[in-house]
Biopython code that builds the backbone (N, CA, C, O; Angstrom):
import numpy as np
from Bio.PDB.StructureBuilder import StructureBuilder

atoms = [
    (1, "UNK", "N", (-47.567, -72.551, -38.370)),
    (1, "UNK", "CA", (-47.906, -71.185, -38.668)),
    (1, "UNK", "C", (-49.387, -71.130, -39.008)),
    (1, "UNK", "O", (-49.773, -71.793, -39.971)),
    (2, "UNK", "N", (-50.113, -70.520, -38.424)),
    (2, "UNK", "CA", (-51.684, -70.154, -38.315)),
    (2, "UNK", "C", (-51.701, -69.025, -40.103)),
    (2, "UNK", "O", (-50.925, -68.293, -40.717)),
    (3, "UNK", "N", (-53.177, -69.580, -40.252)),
    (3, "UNK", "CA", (-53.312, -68.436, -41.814)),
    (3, "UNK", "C", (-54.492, -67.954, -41.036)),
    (3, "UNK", "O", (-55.225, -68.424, -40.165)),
    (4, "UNK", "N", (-54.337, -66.304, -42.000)),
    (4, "UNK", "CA", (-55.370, -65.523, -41.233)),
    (4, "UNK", "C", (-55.766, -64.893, -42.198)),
    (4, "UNK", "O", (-55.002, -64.634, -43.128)),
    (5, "UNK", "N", (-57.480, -64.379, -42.182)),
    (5, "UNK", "CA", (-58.413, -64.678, -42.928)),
    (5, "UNK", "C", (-58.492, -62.917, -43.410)),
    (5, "UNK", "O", (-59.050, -62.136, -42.640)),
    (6, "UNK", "N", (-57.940, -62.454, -44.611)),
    (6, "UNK", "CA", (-58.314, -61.294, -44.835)),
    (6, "UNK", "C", (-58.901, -61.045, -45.953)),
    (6, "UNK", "O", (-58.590, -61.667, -46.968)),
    (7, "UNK", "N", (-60.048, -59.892, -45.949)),
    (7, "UNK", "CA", (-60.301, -59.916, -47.118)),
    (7, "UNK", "C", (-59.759, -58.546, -48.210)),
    (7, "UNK", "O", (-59.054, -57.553, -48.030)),
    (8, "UNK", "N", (-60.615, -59.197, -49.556)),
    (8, "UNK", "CA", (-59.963, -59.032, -50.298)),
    (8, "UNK", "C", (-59.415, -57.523, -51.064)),
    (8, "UNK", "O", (-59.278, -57.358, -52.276)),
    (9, "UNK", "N", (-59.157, -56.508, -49.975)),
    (9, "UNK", "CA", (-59.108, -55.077, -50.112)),
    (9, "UNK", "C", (-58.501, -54.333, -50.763)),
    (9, "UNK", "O", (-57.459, -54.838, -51.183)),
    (10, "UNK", "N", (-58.752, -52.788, -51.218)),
    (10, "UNK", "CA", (-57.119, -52.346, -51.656)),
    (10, "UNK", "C", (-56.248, -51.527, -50.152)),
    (10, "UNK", "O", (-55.071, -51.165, -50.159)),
    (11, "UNK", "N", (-57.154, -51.405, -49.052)),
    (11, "UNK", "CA", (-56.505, -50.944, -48.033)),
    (11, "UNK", "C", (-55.785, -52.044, -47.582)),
    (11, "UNK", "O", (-54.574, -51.919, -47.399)),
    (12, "UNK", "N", (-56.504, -53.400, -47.318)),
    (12, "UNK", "CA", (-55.732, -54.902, -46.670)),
    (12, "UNK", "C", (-54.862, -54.805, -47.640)),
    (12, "UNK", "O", (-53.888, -54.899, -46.892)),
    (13, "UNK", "N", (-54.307, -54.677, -48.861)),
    (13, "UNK", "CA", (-53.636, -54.977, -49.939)),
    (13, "UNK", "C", (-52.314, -54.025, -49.200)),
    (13, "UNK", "O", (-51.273, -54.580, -48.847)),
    (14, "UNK", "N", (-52.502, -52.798, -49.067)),
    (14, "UNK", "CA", (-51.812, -51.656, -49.078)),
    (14, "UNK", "C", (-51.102, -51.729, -47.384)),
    (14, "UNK", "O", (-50.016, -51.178, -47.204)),
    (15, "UNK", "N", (-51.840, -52.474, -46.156)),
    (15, "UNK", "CA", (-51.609, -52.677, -45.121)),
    (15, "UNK", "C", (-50.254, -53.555, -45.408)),
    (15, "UNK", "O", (-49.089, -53.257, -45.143)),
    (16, "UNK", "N", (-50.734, -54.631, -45.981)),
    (16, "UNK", "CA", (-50.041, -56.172, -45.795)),
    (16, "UNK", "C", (-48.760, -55.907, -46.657)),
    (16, "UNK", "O", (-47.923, -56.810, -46.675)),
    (17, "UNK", "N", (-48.545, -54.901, -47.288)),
    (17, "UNK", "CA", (-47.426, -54.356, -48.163)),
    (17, "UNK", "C", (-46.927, -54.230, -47.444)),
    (17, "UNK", "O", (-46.126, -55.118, -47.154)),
    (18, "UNK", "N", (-47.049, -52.620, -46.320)),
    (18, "UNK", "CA", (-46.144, -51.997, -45.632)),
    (18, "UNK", "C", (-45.708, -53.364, -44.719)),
    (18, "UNK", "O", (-44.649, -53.574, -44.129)),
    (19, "UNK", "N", (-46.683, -54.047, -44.804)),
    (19, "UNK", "CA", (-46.019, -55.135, -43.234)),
    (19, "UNK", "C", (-45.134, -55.924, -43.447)),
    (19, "UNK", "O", (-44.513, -56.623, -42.647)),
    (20, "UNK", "N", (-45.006, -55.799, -45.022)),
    (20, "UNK", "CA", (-44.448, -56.958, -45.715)),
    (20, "UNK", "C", (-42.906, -56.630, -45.973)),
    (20, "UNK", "O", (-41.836, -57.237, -45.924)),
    (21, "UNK", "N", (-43.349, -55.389, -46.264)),
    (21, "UNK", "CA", (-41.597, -54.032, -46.401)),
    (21, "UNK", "C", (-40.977, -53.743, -45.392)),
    (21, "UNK", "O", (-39.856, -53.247, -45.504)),
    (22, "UNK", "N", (-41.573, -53.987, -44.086)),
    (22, "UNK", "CA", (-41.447, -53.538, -42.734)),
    (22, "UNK", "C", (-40.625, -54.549, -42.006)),
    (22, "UNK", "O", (-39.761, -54.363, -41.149)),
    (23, "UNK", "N", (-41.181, -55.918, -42.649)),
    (23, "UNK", "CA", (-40.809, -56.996, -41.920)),
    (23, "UNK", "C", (-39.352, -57.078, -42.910)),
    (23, "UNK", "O", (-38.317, -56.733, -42.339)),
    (24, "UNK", "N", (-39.276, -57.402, -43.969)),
    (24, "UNK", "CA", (-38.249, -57.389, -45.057)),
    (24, "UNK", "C", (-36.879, -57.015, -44.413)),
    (24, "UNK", "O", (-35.912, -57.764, -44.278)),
    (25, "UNK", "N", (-37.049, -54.985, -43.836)),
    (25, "UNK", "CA", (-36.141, -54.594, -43.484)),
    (25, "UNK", "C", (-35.472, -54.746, -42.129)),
    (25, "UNK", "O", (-34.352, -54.338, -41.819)),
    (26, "UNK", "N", (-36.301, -55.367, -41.415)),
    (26, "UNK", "CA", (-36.140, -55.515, -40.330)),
    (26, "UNK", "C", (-34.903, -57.102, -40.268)),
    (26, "UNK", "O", (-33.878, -57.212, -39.594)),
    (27, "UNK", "N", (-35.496, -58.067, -41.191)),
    (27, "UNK", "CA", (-34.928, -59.203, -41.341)),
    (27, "UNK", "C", (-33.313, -58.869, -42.181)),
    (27, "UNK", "O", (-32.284, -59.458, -41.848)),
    (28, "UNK", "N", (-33.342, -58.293, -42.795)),
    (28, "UNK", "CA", (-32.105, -57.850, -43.194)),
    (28, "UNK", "C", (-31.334, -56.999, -42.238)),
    (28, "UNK", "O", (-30.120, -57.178, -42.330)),
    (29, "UNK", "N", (-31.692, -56.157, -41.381)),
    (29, "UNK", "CA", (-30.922, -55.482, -40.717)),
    (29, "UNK", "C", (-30.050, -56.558, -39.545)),
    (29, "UNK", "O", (-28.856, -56.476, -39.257)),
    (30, "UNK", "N", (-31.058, -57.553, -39.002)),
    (30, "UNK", "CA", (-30.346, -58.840, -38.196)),
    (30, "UNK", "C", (-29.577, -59.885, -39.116)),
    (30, "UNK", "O", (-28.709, -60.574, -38.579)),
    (31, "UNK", "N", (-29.818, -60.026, -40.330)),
    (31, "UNK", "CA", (-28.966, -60.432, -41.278)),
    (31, "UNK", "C", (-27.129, -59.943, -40.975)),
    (31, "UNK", "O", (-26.047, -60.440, -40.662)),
    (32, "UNK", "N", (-27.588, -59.004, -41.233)),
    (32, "UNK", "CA", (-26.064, -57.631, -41.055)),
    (32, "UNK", "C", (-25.469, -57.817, -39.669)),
    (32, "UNK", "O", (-24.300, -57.994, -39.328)),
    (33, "UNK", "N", (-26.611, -57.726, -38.949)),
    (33, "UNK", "CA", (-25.497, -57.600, -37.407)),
    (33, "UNK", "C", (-25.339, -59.215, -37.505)),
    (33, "UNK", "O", (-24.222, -59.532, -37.097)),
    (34, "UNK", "N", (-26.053, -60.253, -37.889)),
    (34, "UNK", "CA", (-25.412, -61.481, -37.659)),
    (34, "UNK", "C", (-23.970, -61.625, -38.471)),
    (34, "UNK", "O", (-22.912, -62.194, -38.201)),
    (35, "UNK", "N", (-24.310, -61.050, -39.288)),
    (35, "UNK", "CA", (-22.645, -61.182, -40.123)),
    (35, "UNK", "C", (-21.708, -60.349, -39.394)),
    (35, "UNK", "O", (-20.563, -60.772, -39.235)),
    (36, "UNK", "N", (-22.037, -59.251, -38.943)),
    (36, "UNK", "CA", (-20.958, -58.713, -38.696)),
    (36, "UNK", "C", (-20.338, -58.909, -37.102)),
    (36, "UNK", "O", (-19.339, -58.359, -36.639)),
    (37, "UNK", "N", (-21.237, -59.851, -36.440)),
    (37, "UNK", "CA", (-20.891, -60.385, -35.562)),
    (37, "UNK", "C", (-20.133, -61.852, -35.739)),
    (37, "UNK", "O", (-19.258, -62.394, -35.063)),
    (38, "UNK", "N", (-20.762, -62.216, -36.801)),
    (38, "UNK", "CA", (-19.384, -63.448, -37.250)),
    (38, "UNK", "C", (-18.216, -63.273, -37.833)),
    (38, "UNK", "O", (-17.406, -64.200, -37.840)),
    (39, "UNK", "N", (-17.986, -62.299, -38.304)),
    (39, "UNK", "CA", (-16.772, -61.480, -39.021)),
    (39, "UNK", "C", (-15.895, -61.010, -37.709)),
    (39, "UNK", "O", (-14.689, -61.161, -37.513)),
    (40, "UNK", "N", (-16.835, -60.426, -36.922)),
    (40, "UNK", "CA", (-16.073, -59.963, -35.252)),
    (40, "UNK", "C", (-15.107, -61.379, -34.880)),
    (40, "UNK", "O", (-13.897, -61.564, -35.012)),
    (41, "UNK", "N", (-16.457, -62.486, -34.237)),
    (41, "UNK", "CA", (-15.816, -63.705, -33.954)),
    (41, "UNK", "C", (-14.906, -64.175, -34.376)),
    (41, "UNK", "O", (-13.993, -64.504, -33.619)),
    (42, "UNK", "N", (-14.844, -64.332, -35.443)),
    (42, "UNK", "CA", (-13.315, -65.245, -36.781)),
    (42, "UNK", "C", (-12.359, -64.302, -36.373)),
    (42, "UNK", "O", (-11.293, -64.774, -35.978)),
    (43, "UNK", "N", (-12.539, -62.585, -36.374)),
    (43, "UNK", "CA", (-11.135, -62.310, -35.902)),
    (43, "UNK", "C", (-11.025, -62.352, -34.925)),
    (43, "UNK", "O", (-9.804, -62.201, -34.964)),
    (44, "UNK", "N", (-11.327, -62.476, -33.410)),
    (44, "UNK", "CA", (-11.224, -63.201, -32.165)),
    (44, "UNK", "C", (-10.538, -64.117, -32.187)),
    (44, "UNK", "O", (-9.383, -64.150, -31.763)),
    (45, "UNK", "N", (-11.248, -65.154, -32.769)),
    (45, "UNK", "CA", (-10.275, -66.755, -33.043)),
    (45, "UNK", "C", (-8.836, -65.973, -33.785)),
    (45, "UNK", "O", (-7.869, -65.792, -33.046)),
    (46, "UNK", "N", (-8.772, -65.639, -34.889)),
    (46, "UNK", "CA", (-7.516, -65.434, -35.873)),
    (46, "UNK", "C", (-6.836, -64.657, -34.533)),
    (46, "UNK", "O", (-5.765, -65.071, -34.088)),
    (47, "UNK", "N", (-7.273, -63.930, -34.145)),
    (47, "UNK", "CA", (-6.661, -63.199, -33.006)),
    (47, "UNK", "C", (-5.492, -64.192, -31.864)),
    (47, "UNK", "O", (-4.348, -63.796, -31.639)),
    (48, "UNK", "N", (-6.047, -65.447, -31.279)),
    (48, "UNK", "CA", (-6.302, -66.000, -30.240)),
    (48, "UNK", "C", (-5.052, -66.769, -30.986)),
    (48, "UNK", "O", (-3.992, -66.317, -30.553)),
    (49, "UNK", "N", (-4.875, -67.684, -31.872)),
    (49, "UNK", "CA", (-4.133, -68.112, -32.842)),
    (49, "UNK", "C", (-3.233, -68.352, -33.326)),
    (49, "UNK", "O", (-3.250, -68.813, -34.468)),
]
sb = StructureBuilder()
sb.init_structure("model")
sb.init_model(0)
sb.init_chain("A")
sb.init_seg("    ")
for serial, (resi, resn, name, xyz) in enumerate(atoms, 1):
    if name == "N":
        sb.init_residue(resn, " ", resi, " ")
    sb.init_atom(name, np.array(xyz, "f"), 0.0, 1.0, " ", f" {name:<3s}", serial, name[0])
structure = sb.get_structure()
């Protein structure tokens, strides 16, 4: 992973937030469909069974 050189702002501050909240929700939302695609699967199998 590359580091990248910002300085020390309250706009860069206020950018790297939203990117930071942005990214957050985004990672949780594939969190969810990964679960709820493994919750799908298991009852497939329990299904199959």
């Amino acid at each position: 992973m590359s580091t990248v050189q910002v300085p020390p702002t309250r706009m860069n501050l206020t950018v790297y937030k939203a990117k930071r909240v942005a990214a957050k929700k985004g990672f949780d939302l594939l969190k969810k469909k990964a679960d709820a695609l493994k919750m799908r699967f298991q009852a497939m199998l329990r299904e199959i069974h």
